[in-house]
Backbone as a ProteinNet text record, in pm:
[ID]
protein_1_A
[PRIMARY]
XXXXXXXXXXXXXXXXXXXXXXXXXXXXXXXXXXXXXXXXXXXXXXXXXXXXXXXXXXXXXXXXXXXXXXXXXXXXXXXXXXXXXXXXXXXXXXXXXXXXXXXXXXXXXXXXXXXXXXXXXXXXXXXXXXXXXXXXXXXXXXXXXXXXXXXXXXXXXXXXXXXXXXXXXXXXXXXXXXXXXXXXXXXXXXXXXXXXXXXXXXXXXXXXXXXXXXXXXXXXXXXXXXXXXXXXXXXXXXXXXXXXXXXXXXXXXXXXXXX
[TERTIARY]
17335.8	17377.5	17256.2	17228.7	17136.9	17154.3	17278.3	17291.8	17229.4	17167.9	17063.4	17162	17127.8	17180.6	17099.9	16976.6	16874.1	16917.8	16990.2	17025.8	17180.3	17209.1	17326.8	17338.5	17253.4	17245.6	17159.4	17071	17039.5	17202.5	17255.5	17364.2	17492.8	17458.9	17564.5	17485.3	17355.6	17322.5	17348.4	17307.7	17292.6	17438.4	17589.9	17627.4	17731.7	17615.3	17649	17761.3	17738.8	17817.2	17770.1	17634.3	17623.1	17585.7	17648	17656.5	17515	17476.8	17288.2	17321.7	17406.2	17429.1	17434.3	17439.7	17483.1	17409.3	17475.1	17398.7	17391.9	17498.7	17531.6	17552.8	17540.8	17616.9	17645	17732.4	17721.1	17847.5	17830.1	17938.4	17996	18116.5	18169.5	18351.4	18374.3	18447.2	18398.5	18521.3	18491.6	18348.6	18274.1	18156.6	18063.9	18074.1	17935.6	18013.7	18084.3	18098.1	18113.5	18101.7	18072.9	18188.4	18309.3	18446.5	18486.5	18357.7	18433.3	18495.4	18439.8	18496.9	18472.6	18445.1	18417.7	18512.2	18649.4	18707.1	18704.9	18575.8	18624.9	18544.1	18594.8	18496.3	18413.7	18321.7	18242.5	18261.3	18324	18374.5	18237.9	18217.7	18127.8	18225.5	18152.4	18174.4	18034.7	18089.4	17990.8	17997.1	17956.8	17952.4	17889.6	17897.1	17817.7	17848.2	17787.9	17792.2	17866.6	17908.9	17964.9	18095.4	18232.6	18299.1	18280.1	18328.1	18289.1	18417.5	18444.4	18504.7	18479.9	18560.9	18594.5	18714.8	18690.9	18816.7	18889.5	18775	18799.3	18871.4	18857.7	18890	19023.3	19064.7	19207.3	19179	19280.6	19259.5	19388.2	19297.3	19370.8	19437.8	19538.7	19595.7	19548.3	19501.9	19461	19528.3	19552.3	19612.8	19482.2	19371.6	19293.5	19253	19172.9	19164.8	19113.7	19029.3	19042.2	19156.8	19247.1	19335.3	19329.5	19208.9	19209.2	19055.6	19106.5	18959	18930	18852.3	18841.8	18810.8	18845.8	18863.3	18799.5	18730.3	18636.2	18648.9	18749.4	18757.6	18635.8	18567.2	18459.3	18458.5	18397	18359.8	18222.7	18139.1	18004.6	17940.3	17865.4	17840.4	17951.6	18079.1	18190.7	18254.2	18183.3	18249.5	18311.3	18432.5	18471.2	18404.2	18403.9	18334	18437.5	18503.4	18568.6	18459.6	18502.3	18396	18489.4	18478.3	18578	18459.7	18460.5	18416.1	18438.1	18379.4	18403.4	18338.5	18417.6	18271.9	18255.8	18113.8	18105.7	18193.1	18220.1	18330.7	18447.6	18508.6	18618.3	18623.1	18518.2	18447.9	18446.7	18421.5	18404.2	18586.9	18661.2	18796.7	18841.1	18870.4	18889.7	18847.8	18703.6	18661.8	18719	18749.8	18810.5	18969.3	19040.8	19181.4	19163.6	19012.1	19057.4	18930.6	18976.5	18867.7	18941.9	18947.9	19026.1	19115.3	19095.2	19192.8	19250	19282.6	19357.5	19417.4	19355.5	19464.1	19565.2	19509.5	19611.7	19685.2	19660.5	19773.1	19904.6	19821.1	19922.8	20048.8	19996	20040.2	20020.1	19908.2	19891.7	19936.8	20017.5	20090.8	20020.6	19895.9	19787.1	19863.1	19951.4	20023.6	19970.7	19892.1	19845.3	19731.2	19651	19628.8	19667.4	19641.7	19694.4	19634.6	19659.4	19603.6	19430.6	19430	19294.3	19245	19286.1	19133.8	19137.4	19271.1	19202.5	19101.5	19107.9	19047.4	18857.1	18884	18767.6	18681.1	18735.4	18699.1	18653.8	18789.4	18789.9	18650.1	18600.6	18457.2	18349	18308.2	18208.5	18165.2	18282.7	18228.4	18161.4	18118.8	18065	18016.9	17989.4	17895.7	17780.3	17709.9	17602.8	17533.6	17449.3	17362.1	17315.4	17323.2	17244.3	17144.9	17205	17118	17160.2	17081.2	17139.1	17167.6	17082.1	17089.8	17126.8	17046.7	17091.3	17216.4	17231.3	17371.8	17464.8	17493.2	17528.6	17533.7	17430.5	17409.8	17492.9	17455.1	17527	17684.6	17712.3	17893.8	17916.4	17846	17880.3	17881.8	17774.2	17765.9	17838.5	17895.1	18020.2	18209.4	18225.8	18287.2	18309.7	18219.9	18170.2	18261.2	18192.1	18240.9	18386.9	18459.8	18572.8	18696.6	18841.2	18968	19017.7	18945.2	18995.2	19065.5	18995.3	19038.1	19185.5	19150.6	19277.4	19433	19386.5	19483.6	19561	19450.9	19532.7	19583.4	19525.6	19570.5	19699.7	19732.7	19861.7	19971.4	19911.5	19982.3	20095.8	19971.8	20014.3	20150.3	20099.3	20201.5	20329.6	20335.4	20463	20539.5	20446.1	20590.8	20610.9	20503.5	20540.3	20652.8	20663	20784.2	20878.1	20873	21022.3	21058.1	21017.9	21037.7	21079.1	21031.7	21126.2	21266.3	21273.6	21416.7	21485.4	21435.3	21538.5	21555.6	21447.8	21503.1	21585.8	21571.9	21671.1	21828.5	21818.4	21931.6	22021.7	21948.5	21992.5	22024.1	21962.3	21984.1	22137	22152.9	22285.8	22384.3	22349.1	22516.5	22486.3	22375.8	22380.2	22385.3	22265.5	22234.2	22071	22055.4	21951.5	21845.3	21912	21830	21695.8	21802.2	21726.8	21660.1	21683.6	21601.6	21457.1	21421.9	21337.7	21286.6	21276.4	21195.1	21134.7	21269.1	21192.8	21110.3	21068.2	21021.3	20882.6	20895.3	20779.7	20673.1	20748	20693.1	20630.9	20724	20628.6	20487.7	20540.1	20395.7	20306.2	20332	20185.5	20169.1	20227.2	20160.4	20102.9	20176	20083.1	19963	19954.6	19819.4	19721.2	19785.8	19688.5	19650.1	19705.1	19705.8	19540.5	19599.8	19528.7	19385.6	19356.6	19248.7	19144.1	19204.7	19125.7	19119.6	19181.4	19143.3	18991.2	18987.3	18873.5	18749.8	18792	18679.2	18687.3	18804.2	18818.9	18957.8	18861.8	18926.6	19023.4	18999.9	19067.6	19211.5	19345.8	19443	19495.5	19628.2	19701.2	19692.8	19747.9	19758	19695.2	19589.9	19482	19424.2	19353	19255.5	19306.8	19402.4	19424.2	19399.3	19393.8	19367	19154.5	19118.7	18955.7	18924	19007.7	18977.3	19022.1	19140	19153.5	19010.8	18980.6	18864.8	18777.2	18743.2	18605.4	18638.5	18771.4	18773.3	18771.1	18823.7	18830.2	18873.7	18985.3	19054.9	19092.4	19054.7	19090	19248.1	19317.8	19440.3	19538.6	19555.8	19579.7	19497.8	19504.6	19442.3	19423.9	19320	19339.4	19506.9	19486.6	19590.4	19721.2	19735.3	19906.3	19933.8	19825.6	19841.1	19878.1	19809.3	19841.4	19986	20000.6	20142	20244.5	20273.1	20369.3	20332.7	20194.2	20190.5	20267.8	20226.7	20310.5	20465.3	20468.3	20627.8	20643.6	20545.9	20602	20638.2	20697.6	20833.6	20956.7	20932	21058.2	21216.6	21336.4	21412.7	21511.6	21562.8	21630.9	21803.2	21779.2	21940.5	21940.3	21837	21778.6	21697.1	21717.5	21621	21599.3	21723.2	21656	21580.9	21561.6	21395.3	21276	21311.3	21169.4	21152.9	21251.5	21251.1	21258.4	21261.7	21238.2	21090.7	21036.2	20907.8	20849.6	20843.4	20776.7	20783	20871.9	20877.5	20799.4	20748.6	20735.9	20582.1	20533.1	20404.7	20355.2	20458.3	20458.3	20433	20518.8	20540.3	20377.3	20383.9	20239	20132.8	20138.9	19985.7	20011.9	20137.9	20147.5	20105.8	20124.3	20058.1	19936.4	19869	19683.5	19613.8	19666.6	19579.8	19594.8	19495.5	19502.6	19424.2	19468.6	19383.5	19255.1
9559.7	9506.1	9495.3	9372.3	9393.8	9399.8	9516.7	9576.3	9663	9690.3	9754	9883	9993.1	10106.8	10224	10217.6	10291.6	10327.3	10271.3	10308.7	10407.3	10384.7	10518.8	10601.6	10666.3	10864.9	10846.3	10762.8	10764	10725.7	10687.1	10595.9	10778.8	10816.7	10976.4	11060.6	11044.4	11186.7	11209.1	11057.4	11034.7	11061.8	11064.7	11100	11236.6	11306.7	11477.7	11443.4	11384.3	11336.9	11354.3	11382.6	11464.7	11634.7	11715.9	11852.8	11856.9	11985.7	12071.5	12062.8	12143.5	12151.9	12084.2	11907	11785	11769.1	11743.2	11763.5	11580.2	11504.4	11379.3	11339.6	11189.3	11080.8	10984.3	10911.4	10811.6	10696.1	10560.6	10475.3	10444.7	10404.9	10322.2	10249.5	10192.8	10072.2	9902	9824	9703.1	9662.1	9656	9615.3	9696.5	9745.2	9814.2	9669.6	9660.8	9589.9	9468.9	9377.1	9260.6	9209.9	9285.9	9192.3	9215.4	9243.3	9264.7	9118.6	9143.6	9066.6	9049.6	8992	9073	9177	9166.6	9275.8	9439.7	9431.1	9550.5	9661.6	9734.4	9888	9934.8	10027.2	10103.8	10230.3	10229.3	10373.6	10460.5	10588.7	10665.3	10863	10871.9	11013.5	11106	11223.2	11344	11446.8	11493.2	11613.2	11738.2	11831.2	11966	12038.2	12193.1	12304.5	12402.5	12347.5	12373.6	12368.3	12371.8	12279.6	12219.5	12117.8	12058.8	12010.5	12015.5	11992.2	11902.1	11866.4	11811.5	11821.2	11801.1	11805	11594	11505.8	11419.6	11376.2	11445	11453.2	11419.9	11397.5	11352.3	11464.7	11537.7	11607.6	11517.2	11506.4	11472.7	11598	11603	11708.1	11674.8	11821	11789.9	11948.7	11933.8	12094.5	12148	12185.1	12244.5	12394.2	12475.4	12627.5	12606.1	12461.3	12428.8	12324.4	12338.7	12231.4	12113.2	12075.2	11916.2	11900.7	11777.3	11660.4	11643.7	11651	11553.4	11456	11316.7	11201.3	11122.7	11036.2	11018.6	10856.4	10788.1	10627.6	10591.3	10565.5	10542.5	10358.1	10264.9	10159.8	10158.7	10087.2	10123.4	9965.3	9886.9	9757	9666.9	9705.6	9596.4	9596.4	9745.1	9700.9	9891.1	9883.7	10011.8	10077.6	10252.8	10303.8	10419.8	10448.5	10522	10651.6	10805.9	10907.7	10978	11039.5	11160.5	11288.2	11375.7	11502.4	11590	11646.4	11679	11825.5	11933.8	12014.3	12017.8	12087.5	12104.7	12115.7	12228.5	12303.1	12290.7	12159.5	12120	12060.4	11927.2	11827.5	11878.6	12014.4	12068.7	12158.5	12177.6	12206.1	12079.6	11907.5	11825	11762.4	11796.7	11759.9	11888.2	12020.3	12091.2	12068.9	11951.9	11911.7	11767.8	11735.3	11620.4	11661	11794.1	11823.2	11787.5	11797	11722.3	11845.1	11984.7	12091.4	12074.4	12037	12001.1	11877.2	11767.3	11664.2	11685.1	11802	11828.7	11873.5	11988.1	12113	12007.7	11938.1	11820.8	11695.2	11745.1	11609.1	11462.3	11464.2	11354.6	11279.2	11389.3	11350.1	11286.5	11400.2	11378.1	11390.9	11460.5	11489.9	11574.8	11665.5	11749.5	11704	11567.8	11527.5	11428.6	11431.7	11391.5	11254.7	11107	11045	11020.2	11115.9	11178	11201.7	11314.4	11343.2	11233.2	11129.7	11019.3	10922.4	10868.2	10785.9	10823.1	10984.2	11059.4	11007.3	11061.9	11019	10886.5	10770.7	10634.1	10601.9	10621.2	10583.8	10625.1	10770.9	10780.4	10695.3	10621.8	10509	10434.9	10380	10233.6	10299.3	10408.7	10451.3	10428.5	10404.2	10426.5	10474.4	10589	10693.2	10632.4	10711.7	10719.8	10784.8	10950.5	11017.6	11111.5	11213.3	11299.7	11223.3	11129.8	11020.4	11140.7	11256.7	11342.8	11381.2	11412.2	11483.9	11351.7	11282.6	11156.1	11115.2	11105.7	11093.3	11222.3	11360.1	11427.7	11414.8	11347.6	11384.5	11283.4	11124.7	11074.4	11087.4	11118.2	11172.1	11299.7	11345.2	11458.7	11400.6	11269.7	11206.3	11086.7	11023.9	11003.7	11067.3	11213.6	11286.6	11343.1	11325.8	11391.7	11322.5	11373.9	11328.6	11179.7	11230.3	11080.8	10955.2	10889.4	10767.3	10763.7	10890.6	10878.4	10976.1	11002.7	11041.6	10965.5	10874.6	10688.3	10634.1	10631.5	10543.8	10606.3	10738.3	10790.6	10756.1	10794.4	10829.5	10671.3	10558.4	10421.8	10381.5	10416.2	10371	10446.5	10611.6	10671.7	10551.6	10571.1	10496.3	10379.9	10257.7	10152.9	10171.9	10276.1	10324.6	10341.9	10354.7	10452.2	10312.8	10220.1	10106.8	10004.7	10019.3	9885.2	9970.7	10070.6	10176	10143.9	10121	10084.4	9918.9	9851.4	9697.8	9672.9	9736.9	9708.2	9731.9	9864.3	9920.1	9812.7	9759	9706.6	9547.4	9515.5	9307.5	9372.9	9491.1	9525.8	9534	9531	9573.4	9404.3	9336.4	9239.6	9227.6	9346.1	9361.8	9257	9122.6	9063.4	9061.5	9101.9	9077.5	9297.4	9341.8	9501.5	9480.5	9392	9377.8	9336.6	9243.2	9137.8	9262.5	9326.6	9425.8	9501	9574.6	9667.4	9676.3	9465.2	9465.8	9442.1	9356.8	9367.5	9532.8	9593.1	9751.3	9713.3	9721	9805.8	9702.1	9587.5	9476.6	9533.7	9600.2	9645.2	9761	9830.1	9966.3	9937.1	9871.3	9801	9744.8	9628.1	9583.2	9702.3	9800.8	9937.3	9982.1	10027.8	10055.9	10002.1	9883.4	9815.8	9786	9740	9749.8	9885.1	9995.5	10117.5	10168.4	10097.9	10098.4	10025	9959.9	9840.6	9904.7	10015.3	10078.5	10042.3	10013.8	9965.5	10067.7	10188.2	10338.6	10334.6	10231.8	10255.8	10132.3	10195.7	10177.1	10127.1	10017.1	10033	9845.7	9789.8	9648	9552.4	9610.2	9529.6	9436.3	9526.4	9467.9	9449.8	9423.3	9404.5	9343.3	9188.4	9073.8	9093.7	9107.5	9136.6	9235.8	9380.6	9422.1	9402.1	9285	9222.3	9147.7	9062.4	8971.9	9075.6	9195.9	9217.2	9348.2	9377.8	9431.6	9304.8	9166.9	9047.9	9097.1	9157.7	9238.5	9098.9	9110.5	9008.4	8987.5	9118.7	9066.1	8998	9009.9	8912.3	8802.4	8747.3	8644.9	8599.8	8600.5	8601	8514.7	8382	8292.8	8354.7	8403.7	8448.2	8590.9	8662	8758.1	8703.3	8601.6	8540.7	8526.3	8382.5	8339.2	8457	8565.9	8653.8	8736.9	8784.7	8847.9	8774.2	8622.4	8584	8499.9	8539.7	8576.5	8378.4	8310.8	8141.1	8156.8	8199	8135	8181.2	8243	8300.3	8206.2	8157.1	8051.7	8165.6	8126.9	8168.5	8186	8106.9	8059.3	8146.2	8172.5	8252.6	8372.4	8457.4	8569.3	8634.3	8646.6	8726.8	8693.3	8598.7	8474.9	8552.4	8554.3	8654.8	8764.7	8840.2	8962	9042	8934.5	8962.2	8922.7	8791.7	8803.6	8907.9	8962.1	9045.8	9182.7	9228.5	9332.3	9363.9	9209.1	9210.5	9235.8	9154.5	9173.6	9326	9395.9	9499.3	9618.3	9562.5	9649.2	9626.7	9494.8	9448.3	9549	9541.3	9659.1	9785.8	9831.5	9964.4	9946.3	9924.3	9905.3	9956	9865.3	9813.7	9875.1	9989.2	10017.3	10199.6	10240.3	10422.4	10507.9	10589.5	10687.1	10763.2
-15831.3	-15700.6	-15607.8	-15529.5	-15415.1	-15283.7	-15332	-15184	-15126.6	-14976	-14967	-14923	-14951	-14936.3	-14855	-14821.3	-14800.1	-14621.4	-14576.9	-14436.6	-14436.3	-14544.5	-14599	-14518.5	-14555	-14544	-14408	-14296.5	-14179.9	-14093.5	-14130.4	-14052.8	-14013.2	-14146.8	-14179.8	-14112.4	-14085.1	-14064.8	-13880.7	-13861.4	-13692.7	-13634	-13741.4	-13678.6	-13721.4	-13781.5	-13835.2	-13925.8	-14022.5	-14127.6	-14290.8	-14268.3	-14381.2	-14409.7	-14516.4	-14517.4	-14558.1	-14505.5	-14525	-14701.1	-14718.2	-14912	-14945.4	-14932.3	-14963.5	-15107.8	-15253.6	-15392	-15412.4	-15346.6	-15405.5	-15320.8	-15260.4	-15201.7	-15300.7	-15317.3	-15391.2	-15339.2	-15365.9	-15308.5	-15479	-15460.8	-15531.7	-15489.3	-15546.8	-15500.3	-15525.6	-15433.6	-15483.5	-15483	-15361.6	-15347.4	-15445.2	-15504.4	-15594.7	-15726.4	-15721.1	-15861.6	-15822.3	-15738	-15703.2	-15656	-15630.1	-15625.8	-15470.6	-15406.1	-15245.2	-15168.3	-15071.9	-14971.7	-14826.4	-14750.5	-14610.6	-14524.8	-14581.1	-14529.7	-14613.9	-14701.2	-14808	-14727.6	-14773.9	-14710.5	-14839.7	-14740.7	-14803	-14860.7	-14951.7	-14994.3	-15063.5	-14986.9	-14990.4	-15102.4	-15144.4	-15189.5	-15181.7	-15071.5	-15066.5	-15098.5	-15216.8	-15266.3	-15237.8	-15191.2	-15159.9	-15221.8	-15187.8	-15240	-15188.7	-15043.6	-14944.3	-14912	-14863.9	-14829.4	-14673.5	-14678.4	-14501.8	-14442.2	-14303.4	-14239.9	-14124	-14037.9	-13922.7	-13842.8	-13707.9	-13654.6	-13659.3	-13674.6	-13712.4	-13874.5	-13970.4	-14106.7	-14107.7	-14210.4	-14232.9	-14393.6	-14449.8	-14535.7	-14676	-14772.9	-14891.3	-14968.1	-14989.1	-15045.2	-15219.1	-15288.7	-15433	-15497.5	-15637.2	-15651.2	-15748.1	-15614.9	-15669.9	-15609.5	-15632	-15568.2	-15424.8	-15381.1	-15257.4	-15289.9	-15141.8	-15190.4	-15089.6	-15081.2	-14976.9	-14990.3	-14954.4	-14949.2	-14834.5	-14750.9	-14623.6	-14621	-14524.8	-14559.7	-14410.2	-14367.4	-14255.5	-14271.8	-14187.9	-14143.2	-14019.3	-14020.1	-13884.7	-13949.6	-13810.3	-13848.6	-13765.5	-13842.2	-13849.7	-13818.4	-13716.6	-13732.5	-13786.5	-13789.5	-13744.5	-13886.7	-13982.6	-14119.4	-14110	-14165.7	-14196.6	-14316.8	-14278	-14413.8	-14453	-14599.9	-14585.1	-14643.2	-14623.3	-14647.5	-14713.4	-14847.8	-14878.1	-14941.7	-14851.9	-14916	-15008.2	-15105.5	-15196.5	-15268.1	-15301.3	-15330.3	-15482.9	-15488	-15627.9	-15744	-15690.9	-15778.1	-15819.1	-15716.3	-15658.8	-15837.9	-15835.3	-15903.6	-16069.7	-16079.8	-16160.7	-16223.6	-16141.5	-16187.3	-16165.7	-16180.8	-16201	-16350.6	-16360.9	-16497.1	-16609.8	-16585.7	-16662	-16704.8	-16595.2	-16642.5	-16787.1	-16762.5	-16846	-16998.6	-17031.6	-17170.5	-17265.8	-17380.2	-17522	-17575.9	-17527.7	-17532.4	-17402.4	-17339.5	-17216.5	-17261.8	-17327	-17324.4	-17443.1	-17545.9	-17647.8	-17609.3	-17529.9	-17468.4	-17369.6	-17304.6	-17238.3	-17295.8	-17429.8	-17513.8	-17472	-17382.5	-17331.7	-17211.5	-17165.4	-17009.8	-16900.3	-16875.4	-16806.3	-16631.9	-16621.4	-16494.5	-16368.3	-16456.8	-16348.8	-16274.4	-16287.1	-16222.1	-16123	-15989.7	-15879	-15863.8	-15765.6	-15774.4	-15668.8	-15612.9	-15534.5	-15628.2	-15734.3	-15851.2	-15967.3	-15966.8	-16049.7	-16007.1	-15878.9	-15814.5	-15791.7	-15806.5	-15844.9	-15937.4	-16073.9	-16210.3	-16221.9	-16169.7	-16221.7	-16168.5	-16067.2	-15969.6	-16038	-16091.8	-16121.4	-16302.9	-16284.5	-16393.3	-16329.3	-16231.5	-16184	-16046.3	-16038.7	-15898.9	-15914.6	-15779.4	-15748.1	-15656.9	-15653	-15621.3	-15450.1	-15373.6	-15262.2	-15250.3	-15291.9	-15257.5	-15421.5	-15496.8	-15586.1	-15691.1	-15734.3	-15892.8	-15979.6	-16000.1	-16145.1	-16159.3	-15998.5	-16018.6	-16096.6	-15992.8	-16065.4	-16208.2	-16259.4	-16406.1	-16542.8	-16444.9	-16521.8	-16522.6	-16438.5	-16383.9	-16494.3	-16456.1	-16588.1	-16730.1	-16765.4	-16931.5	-16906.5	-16855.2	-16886.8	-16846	-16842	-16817.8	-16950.8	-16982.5	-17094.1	-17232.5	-17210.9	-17321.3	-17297.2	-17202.8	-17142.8	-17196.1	-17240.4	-17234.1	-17145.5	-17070.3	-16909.5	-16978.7	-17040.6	-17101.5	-17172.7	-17284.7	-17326.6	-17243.5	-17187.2	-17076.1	-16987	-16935.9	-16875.2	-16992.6	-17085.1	-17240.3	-17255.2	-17265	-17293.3	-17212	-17087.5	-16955.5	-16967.1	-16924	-16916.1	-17033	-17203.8	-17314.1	-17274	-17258.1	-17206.5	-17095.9	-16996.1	-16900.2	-16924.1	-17022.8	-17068.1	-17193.4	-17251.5	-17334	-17281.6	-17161.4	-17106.3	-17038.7	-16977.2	-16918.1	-16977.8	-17132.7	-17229.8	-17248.6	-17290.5	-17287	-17218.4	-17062.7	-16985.7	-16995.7	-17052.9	-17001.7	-17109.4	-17282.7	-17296.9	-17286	-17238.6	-17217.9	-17156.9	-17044.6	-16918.2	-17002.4	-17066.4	-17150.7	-17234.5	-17289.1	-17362	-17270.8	-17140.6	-17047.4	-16978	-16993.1	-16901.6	-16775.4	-16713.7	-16620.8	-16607.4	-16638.4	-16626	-16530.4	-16407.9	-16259.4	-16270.5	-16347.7	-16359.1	-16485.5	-16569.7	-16683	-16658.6	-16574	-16543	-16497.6	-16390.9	-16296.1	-16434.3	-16522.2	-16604	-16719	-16712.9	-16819.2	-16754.3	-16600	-16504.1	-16558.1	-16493.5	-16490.4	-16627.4	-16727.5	-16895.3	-16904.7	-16877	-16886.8	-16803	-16684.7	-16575.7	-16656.4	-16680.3	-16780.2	-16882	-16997.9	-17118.4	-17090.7	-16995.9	-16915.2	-16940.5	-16838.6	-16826.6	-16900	-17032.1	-17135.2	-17216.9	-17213.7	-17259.5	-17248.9	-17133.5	-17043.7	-17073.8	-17008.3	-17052.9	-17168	-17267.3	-17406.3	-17416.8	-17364.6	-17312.5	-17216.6	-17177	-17087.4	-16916.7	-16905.9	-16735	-16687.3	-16620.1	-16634.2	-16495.6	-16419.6	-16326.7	-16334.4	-16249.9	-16267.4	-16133	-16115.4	-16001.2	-16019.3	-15941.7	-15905.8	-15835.8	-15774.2	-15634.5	-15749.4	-15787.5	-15923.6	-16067.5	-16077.6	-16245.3	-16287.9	-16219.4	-16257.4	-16301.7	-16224.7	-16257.5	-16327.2	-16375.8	-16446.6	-16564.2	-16598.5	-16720.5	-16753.9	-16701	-16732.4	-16753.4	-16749.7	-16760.7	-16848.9	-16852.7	-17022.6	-17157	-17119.7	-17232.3	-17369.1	-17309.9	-17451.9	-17560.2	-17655	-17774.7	-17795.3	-17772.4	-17813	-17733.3	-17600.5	-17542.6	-17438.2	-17470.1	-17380.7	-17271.6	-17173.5	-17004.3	-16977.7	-17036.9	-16960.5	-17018.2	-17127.8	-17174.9	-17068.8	-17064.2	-16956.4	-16805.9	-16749.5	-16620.8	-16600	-16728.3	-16715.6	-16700.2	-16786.8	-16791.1	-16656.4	-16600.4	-16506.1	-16395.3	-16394.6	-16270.9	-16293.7	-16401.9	-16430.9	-16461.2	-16464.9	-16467	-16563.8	-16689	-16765.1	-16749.7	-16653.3	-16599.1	-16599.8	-16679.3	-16621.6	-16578.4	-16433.8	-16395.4	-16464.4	-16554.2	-16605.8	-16736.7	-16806.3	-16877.2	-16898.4	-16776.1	-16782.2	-16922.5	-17019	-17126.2	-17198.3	-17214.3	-17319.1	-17241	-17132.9	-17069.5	-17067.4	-17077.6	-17088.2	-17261.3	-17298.3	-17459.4	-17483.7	-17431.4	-17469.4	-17457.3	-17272.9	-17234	-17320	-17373.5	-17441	-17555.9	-17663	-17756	-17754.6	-17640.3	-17592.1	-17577.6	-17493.8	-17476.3	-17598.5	-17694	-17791.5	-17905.1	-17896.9	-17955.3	-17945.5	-17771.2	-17739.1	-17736.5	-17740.9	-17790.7	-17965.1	-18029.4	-18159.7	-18209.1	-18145	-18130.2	-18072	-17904.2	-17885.7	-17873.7	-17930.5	-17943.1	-17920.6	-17858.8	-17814.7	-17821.5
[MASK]
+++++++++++++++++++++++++++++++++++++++++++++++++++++++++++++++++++++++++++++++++++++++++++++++++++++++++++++++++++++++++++++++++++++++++++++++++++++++++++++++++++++++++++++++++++++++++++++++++++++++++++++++++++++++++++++++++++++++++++++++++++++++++++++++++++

């Protein structure tokens, strides 16, 4: 990226925004990966040794031995920056939920993490360093080697399992209008599924569409993914032709892709 970043940590410090223990800054979000926008923010993560506070903070609830994040909205030259603090250790009982004896012991649920310490993880795939590159580097190559992946991989096929269950349940009583939704759902999970089979660790709907393209999963195809994502074969007079495709699709990438 040639985004200049070097006014970062002057912009935090001027206004007592970064901790003395501070090990890491690092941004990540849309703009580190090219898909911003002019309305996107700057999402920042600061790590210490410390924990830090404010009376400005907004606290993220996490179920860790500290149990919150602090969280810092300021707008800075007319662009918002979001700040979430973080401590070491915090960082370090997050990466101990996602080891490969943790994802066995889990059977793959991957529940006990919250979506604060996923959004964690999903970032330090595609961060980049302000301040504390090593630290950085190590979080990744221990991330790298970590459960994470197949934990979304699991997580995603379960509720895309439990979501064809219900659509078909629902095409047998001829409930069509609850079918359509529940086959919606299993297709956004399978997507997911899929994708981070592909190495695109982060999850949710803003971005699916761009993080399809830039996993370019072979088995389905950008445009067959579009069409069904935006539901155009949908016939109204016919919902179950769609709700049978969608399933099959569904069932396809449960198949193909594994843990």
């Amino acid at each position: 990226m040639s985004t200049d970043r070097s006014h970062y940590l002057e912009q935090l410090r001027s206004r007592g925004l970064v901790p003395d223990t501070h090990l890491c800054v690092f941004e990540a979000g849309s703009l580190v990966r090219g898909w911003g926008n002019p309305s996107s923010d700057v999402d920042l993560y600061i790590v210490s040794k410390d924990a830090w506070s404010s009376p400005d903070a907004r606290d993220l609830k996490v179920p860790l031995s500290k149990g919150s994040v602090p969280s810092v909205e300021l707008f800075i030259d007319g662009q918002r920056w979001d700040l979430k603090y973080w401590t070491d250790q915090q960082v370090d009982e997050v990466f101990a939920k996602v080891t490969w004896d943790a994802f066995e012991q889990a059977a793959g649920d991957g529940n006990d993490l919250n979506y604060v310490e996923r959004w964690l993880l999903h970032r330090f795939g595609f961060a980049v360093a302000v301040s504390g590159e090593d630290w950085l580097t190590g979080r990744r190559a221990e991330l790298k080697d970590s459960a994470f992946h197949a934990f979304l991989i699991s997580l995603a096929l379960n509720l895309a399992d439990s979501r064809i269950e219900d659509a078909v349940g629902m095409l047998q009583v001829e409930d069509h209008d609850s079918a359509v939704l529940a086959a919606r759902a299993a297709f956004d999970y399978s997507v997911d599924a899929l994708i981070a089979f592909h190495g695109e660790h982060t999850q949710g709907e803003k971005w699916r569409a761009r993080r399809f393209r830039a996993a370019d999963p072979t088995l389905l195809r950008y445009e067959e993914y579009w069409d069904l994502q935006t539901m155009r074969g949908l016939d109204p007079e016919n919902p179950a032709a769609w709700v049978k495709e969608v399933l099959t699709v569904c069932r396809r990438i449960a198949m193909e892709v594994s843990v």
